[in-house]
PQR file of N, CA, C, O and H, with PARSE charges and radii, in Angstrom:
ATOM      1  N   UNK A   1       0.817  -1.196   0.000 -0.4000 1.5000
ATOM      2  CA  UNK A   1       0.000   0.000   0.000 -0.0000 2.0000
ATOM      3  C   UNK A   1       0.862   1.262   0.000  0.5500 1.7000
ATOM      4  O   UNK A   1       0.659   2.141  -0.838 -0.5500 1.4000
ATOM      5  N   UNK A   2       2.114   1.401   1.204 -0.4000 1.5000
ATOM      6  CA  UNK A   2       2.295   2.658   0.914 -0.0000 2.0000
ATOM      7  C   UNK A   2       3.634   2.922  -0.557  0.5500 1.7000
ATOM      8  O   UNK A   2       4.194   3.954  -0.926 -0.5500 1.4000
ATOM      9  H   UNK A   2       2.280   0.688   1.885  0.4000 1.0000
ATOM     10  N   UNK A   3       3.743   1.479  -1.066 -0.4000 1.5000
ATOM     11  CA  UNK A   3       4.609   1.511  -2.126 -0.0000 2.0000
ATOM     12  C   UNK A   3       3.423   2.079  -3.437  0.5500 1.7000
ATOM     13  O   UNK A   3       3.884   2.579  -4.464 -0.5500 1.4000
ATOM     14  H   UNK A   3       3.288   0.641  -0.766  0.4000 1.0000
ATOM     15  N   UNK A   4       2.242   1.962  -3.290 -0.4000 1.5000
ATOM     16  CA  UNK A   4       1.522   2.735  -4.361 -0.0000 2.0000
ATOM     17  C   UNK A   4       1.483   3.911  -4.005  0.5500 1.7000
ATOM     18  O   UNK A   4       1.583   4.692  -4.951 -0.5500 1.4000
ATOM     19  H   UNK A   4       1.868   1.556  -2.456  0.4000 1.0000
ATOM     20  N   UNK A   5       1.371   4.400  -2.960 -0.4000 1.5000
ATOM     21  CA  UNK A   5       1.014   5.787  -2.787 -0.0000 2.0000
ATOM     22  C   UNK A   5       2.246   6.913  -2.869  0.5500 1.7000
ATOM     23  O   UNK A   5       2.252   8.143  -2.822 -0.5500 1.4000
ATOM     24  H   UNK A   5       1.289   3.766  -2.191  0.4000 1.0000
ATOM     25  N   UNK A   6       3.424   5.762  -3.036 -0.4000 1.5000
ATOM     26  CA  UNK A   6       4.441   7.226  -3.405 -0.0000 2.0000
ATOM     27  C   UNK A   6       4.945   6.647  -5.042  0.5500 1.7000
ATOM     28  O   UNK A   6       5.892   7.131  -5.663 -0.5500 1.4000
ATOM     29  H   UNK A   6       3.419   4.762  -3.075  0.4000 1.0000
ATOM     30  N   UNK A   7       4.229   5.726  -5.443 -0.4000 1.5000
ATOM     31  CA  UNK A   7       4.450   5.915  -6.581 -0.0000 2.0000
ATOM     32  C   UNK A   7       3.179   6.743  -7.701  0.5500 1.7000
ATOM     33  O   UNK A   7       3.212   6.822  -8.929 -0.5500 1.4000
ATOM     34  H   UNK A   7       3.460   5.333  -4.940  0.4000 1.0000
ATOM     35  N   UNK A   8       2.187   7.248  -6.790 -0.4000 1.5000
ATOM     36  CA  UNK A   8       0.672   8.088  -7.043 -0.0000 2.0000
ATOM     37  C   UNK A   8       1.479   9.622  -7.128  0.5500 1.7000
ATOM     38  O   UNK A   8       1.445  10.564  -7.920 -0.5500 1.4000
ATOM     39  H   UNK A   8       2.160   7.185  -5.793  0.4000 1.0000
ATOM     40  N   UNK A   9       2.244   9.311  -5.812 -0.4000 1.5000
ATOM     41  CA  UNK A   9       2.666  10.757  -5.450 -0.0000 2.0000
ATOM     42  C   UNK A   9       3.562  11.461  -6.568  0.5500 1.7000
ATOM     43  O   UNK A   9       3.689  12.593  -7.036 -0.5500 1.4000
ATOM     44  H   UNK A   9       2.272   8.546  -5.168  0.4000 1.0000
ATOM     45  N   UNK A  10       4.159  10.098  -6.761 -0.4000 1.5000
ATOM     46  CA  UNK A  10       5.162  10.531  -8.023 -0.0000 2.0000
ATOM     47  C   UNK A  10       4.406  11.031  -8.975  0.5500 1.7000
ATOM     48  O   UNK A  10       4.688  12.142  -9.424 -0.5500 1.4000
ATOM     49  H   UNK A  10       4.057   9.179  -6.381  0.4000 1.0000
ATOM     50  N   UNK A  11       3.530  10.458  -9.364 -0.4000 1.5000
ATOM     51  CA  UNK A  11       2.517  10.460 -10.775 -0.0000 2.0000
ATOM     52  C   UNK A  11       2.133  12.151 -10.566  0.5500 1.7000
ATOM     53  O   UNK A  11       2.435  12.950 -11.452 -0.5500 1.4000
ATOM     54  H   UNK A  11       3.302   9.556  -8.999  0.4000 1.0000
ATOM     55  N   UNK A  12       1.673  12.445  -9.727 -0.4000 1.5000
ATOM     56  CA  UNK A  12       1.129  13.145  -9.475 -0.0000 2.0000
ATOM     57  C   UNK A  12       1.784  14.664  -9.541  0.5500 1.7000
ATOM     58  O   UNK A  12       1.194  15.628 -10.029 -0.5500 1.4000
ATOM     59  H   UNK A  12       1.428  11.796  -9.007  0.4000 1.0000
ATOM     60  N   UNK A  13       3.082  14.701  -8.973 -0.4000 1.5000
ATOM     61  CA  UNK A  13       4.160  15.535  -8.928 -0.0000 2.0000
ATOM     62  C   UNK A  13       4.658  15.972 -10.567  0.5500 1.7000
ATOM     63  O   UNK A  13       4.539  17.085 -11.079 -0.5500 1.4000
ATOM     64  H   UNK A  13       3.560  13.917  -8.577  0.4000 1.0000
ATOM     65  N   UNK A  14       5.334  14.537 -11.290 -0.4000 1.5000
ATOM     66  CA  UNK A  14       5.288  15.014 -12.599 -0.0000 2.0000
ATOM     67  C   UNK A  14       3.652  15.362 -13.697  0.5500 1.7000
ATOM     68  O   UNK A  14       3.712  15.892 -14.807 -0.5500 1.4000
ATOM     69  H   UNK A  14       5.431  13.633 -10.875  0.4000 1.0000
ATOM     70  N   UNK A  15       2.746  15.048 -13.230 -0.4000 1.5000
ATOM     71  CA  UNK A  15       1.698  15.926 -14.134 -0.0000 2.0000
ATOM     72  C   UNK A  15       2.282  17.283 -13.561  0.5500 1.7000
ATOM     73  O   UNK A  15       3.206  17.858 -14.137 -0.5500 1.4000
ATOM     74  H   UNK A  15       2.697  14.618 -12.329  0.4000 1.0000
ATOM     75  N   UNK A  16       1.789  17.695 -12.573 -0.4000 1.5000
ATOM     76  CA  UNK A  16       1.393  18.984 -11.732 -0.0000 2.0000
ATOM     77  C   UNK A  16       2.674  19.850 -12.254  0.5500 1.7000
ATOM     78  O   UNK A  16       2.509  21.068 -12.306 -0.5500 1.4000
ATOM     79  H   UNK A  16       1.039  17.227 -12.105  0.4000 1.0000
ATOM     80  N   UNK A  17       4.311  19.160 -12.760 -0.4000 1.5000
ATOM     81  CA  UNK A  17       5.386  19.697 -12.736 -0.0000 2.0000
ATOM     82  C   UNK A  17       4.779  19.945 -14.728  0.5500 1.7000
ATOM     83  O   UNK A  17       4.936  20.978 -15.379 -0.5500 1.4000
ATOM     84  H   UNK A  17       4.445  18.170 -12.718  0.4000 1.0000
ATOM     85  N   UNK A  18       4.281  18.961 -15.100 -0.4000 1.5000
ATOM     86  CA  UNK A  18       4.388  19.283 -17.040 -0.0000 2.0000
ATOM     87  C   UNK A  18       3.284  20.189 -17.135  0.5500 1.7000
ATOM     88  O   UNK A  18       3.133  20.922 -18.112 -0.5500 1.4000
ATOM     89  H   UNK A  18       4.154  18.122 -14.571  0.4000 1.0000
ATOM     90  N   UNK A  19       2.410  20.162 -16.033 -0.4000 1.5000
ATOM     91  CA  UNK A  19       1.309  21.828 -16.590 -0.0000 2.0000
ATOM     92  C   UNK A  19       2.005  22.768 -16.031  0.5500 1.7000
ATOM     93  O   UNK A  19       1.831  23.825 -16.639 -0.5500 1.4000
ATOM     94  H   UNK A  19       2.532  19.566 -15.239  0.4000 1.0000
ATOM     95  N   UNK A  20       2.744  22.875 -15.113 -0.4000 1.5000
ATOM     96  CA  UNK A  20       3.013  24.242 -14.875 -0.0000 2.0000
ATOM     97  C   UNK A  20       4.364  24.766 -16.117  0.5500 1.7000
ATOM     98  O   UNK A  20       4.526  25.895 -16.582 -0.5500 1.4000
ATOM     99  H   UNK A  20       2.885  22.017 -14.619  0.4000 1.0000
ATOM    100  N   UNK A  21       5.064  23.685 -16.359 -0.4000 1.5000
ATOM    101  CA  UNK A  21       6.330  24.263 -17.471 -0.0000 2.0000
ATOM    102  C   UNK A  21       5.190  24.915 -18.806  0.5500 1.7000
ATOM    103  O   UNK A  21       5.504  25.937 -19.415 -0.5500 1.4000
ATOM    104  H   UNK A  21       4.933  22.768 -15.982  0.4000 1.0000
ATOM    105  N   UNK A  22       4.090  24.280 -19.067 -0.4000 1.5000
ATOM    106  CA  UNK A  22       3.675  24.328 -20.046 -0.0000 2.0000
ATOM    107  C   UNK A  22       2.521  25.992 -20.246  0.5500 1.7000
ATOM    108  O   UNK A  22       2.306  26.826 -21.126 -0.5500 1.4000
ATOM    109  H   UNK A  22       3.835  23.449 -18.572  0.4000 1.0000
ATOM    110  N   UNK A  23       1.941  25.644 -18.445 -0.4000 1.5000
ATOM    111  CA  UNK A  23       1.701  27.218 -18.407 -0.0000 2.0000
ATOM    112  C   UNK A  23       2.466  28.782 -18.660  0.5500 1.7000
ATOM    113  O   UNK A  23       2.001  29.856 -19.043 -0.5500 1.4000
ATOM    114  H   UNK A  23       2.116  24.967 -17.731  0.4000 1.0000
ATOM    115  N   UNK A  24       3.937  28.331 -18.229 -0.4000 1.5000
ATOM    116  CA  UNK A  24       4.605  29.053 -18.357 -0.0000 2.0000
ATOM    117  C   UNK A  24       5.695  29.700 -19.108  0.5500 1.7000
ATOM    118  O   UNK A  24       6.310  30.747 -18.908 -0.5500 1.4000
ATOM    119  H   UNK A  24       4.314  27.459 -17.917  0.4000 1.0000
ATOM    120  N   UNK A  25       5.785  28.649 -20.178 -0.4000 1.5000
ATOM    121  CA  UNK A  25       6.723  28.773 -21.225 -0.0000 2.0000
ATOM    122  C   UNK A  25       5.559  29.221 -22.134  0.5500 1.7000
ATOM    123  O   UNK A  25       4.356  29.255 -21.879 -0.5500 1.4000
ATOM    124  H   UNK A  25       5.285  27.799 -20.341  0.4000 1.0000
ATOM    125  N   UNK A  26       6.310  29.600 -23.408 -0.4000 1.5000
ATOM    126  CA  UNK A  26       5.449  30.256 -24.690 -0.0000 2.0000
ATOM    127  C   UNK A  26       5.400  28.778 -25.375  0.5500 1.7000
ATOM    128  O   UNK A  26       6.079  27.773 -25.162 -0.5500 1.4000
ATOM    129  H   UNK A  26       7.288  29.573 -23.616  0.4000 1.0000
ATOM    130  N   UNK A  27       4.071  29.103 -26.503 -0.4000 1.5000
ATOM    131  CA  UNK A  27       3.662  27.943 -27.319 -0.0000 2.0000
ATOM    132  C   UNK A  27       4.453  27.435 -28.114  0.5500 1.7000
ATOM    133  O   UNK A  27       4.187  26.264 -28.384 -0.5500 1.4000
ATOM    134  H   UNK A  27       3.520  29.919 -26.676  0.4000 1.0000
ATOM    135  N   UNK A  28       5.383  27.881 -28.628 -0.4000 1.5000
ATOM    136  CA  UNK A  28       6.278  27.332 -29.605 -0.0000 2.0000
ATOM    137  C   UNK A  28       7.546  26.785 -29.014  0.5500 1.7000
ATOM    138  O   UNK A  28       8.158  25.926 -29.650 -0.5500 1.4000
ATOM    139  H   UNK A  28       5.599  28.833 -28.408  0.4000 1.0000
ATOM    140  N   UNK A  29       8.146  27.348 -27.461 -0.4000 1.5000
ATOM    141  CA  UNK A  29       8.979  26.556 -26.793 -0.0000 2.0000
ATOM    142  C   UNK A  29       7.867  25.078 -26.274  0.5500 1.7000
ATOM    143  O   UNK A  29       8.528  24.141 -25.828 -0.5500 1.4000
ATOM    144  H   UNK A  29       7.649  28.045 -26.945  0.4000 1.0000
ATOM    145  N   UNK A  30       6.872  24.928 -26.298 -0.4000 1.5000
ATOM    146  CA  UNK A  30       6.055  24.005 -26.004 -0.0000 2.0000
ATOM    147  C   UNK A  30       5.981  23.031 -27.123  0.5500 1.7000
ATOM    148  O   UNK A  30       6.629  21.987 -27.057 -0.5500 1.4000
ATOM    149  H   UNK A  30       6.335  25.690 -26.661  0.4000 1.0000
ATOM    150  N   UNK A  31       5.227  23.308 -28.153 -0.4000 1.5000
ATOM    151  CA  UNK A  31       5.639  22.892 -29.227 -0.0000 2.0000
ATOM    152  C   UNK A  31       7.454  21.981 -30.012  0.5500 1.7000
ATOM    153  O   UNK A  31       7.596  20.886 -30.556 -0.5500 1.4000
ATOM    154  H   UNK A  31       4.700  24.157 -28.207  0.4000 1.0000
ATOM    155  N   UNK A  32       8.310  22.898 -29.748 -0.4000 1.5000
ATOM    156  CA  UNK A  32       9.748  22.606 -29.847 -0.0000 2.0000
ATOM    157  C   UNK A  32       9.761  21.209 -28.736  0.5500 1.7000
ATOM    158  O   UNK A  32      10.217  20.122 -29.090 -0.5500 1.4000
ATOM    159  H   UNK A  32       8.195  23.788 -29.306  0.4000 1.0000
ATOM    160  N   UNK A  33       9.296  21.409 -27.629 -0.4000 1.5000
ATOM    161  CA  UNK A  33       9.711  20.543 -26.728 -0.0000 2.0000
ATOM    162  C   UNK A  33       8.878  18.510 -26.779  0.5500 1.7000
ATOM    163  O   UNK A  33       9.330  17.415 -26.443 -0.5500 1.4000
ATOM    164  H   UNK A  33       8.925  22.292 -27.341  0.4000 1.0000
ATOM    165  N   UNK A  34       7.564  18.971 -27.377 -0.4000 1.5000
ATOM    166  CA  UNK A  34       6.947  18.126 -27.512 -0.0000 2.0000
ATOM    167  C   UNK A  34       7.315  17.517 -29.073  0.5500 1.7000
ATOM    168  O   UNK A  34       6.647  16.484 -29.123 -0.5500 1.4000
ATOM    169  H   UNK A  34       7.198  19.860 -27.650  0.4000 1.0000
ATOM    170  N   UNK A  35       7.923  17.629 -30.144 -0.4000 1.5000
ATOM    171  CA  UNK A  35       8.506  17.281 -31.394 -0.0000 2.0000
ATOM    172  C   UNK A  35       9.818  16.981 -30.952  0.5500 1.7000
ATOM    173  O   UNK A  35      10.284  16.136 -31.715 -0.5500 1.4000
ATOM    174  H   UNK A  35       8.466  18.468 -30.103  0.4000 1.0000
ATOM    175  N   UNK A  36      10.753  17.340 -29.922 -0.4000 1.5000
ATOM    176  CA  UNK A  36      12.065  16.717 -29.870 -0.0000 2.0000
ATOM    177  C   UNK A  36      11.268  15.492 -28.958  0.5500 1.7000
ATOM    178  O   UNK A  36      11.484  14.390 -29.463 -0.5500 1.4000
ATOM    179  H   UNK A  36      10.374  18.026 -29.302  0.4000 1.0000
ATOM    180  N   UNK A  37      10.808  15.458 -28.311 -0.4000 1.5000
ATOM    181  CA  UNK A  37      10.209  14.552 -27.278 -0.0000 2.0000
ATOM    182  C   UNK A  37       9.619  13.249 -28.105  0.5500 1.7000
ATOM    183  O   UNK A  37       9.646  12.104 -27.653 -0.5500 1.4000
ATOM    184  H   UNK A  37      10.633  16.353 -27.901  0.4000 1.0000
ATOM    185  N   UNK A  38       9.065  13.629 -29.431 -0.4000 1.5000
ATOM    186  CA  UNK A  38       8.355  12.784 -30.244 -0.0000 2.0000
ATOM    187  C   UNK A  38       9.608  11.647 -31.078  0.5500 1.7000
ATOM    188  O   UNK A  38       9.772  10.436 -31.227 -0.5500 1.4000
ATOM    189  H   UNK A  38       9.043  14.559 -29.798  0.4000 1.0000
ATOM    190  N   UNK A  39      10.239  12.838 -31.433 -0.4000 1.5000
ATOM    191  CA  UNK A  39      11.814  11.920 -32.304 -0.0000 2.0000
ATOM    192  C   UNK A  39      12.286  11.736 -31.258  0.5500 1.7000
ATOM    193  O   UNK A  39      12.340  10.540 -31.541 -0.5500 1.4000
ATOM    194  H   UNK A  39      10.106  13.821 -31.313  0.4000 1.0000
ATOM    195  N   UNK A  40      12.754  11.774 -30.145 -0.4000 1.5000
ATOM    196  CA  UNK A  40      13.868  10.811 -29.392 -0.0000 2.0000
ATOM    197  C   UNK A  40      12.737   9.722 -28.827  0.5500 1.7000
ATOM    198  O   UNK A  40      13.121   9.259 -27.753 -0.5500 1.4000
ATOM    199  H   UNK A  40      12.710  12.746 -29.914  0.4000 1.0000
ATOM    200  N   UNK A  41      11.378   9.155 -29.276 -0.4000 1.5000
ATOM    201  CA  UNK A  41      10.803   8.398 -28.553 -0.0000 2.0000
ATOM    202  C   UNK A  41      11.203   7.481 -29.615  0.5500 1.7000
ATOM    203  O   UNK A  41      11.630   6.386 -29.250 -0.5500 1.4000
ATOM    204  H   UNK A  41      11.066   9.531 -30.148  0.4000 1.0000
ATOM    205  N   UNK A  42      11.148   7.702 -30.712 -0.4000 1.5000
ATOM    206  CA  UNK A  42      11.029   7.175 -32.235 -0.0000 2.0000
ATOM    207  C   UNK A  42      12.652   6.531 -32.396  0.5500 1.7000
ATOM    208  O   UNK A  42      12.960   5.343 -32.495 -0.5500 1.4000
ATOM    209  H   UNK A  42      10.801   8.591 -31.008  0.4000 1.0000
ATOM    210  N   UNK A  43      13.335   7.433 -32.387 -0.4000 1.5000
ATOM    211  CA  UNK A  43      14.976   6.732 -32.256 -0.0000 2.0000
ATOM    212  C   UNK A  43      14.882   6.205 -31.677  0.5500 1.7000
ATOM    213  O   UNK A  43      14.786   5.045 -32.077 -0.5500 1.4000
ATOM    214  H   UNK A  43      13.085   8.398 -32.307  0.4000 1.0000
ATOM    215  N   UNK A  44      14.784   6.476 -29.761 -0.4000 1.5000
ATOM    216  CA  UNK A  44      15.128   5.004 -29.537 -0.0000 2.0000
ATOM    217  C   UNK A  44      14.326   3.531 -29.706  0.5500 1.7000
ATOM    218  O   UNK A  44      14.722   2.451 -29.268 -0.5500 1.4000
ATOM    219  H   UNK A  44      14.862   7.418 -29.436  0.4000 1.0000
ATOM    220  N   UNK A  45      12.956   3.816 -30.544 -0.4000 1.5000
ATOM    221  CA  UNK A  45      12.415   2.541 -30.617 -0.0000 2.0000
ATOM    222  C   UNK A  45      13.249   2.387 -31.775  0.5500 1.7000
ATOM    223  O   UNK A  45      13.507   1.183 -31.755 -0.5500 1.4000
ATOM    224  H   UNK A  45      12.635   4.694 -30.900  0.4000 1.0000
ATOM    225  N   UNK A  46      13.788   2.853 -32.707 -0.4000 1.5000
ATOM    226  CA  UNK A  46      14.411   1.934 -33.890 -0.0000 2.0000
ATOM    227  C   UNK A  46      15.751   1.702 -33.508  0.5500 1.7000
ATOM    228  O   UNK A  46      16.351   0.773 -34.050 -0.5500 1.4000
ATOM    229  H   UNK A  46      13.578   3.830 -32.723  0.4000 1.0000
ATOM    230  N   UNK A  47      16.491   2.618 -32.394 -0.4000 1.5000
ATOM    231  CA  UNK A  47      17.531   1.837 -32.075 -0.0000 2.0000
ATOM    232  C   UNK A  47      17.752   0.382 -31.653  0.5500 1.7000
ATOM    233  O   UNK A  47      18.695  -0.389 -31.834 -0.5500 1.4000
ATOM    234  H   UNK A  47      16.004   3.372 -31.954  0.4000 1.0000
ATOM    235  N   UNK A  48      16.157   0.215 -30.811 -0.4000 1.5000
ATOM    236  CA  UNK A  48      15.946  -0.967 -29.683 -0.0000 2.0000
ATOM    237  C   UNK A  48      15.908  -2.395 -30.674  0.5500 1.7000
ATOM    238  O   UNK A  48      16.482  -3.463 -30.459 -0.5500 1.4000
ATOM    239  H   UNK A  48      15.391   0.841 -30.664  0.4000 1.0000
ATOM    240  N   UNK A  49      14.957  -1.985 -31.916 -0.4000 1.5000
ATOM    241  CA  UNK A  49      14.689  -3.005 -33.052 -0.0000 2.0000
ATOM    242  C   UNK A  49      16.256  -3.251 -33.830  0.5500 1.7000
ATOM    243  O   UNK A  49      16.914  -4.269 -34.047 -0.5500 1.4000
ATOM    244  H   UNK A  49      14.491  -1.118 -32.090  0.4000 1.0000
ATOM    245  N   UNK A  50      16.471  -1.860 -34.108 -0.4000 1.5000
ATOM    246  CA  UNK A  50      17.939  -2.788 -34.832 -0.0000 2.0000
ATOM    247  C   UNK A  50      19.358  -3.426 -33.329  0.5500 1.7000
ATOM    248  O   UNK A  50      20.312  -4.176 -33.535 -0.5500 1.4000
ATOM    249  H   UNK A  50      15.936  -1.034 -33.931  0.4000 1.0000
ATOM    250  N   UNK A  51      19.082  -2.978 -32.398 -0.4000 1.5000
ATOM    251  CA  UNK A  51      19.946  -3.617 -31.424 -0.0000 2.0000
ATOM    252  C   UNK A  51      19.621  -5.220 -31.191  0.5500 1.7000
ATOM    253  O   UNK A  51      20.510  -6.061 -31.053 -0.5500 1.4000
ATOM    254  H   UNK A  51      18.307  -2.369 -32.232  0.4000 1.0000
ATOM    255  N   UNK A  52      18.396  -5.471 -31.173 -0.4000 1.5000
ATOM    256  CA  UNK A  52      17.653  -6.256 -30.224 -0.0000 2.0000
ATOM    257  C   UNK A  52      17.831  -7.503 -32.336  0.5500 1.7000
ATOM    258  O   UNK A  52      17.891  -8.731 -32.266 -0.5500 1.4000
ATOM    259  H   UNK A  52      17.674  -4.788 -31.285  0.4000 1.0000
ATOM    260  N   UNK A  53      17.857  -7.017 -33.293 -0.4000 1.5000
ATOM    261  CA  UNK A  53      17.755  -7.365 -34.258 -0.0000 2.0000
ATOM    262  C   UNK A  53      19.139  -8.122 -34.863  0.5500 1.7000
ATOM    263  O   UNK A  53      19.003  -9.202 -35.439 -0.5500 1.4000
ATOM    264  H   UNK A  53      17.808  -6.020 -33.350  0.4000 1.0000
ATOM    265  N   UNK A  54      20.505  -7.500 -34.708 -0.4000 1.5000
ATOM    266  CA  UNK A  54      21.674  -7.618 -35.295 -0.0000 2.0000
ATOM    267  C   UNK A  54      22.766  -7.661 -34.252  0.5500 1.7000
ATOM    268  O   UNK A  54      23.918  -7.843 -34.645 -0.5500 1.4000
ATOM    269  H   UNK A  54      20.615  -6.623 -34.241  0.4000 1.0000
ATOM    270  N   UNK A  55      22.542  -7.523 -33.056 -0.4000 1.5000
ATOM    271  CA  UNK A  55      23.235  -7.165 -31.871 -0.0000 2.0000
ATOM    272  C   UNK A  55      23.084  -7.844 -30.422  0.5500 1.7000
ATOM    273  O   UNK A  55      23.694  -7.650 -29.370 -0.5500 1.4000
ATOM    274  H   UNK A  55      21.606  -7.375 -32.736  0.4000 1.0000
ATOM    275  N   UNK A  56      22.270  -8.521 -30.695 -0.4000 1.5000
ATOM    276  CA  UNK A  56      21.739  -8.971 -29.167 -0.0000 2.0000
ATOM    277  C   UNK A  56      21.841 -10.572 -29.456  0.5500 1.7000
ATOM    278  O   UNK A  56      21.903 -11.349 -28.503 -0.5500 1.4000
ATOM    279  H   UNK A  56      21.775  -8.678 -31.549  0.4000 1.0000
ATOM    280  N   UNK A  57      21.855 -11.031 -30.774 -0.4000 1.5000
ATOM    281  CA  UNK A  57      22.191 -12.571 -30.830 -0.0000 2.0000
ATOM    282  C   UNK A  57      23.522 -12.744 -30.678  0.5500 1.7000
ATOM    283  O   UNK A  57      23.812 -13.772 -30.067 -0.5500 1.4000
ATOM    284  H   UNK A  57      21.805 -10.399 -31.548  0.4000 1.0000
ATOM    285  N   UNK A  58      24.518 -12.004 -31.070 -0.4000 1.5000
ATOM    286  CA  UNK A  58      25.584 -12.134 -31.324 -0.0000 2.0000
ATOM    287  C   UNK A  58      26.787 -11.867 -29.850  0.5500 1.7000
ATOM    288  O   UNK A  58      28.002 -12.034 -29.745 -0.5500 1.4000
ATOM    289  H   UNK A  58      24.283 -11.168 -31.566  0.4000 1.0000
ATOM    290  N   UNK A  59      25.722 -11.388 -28.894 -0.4000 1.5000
ATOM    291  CA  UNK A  59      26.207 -10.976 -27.503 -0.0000 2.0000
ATOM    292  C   UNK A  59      25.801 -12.751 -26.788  0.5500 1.7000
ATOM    293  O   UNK A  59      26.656 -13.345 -26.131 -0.5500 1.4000
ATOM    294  H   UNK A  59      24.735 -11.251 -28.979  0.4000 1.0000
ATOM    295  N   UNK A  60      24.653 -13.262 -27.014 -0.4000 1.5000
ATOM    296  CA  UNK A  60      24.462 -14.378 -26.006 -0.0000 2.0000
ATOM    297  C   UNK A  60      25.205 -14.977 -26.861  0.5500 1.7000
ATOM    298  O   UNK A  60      25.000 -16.086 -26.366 -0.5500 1.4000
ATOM    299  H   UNK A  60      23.959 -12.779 -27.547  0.4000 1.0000
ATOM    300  N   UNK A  61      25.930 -15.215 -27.767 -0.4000 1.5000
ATOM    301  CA  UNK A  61      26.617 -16.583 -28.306 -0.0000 2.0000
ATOM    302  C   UNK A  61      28.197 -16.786 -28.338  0.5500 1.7000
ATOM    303  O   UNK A  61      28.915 -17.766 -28.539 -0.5500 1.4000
ATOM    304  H   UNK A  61      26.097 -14.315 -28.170  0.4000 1.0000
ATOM    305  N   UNK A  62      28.445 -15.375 -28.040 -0.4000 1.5000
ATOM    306  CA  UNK A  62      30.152 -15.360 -27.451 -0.0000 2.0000
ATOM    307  C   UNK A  62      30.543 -16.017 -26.382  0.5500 1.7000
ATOM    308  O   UNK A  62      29.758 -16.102 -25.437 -0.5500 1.4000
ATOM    309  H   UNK A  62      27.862 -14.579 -27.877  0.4000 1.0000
ATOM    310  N   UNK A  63      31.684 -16.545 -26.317 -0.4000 1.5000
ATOM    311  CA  UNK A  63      31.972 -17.295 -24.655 -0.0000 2.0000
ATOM    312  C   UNK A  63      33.317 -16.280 -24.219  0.5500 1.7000
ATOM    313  O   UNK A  63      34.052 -15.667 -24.993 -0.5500 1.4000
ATOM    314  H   UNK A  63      32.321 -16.475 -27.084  0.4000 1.0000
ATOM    315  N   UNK A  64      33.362 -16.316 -22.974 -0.4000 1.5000
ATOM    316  CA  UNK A  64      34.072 -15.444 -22.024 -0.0000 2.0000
ATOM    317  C   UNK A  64      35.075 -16.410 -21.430  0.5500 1.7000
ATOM    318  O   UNK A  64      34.737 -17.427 -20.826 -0.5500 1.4000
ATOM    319  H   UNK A  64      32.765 -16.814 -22.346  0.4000 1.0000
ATOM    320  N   UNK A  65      36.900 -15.867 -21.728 -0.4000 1.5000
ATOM    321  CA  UNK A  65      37.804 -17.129 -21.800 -0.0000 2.0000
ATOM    322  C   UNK A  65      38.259 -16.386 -20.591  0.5500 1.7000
ATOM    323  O   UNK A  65      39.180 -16.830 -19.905 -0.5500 1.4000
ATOM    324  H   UNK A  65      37.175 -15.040 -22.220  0.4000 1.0000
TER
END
């Protein structure tokens, strides 16, 4: 129980923290922030696919002398 409630608290803290940046900055630093926010979500999902794709077999099949 009180491991949900400070993870509520958390929740709660970062909304309350992204309306107030958002009240207070101008629309286009808002804007700017939510489009870099969009491409670094996007990179790292295609990083994760080509890691997890060309990179991650080749790590479990090495042996350690």
């Amino acid at each position: 129980m009180k491991k949900k409630l400070i993870i509520a608290a958390i929740i709660v803290a970062v909304i309350v923290g992204v309306m107030l940046y958002m009240h207070y900055t101008p629309f286009w630093v808002n804007l700017t922030t939510v489009v870099s926010f969009g491409v670094g979500v996007v990179a790292g999902w295609v990083a994760r696919v080509v890691y997890d794709k060309y990179f991650k077999g080749d790590v479990q099949n090495e042996s350690i002398d």
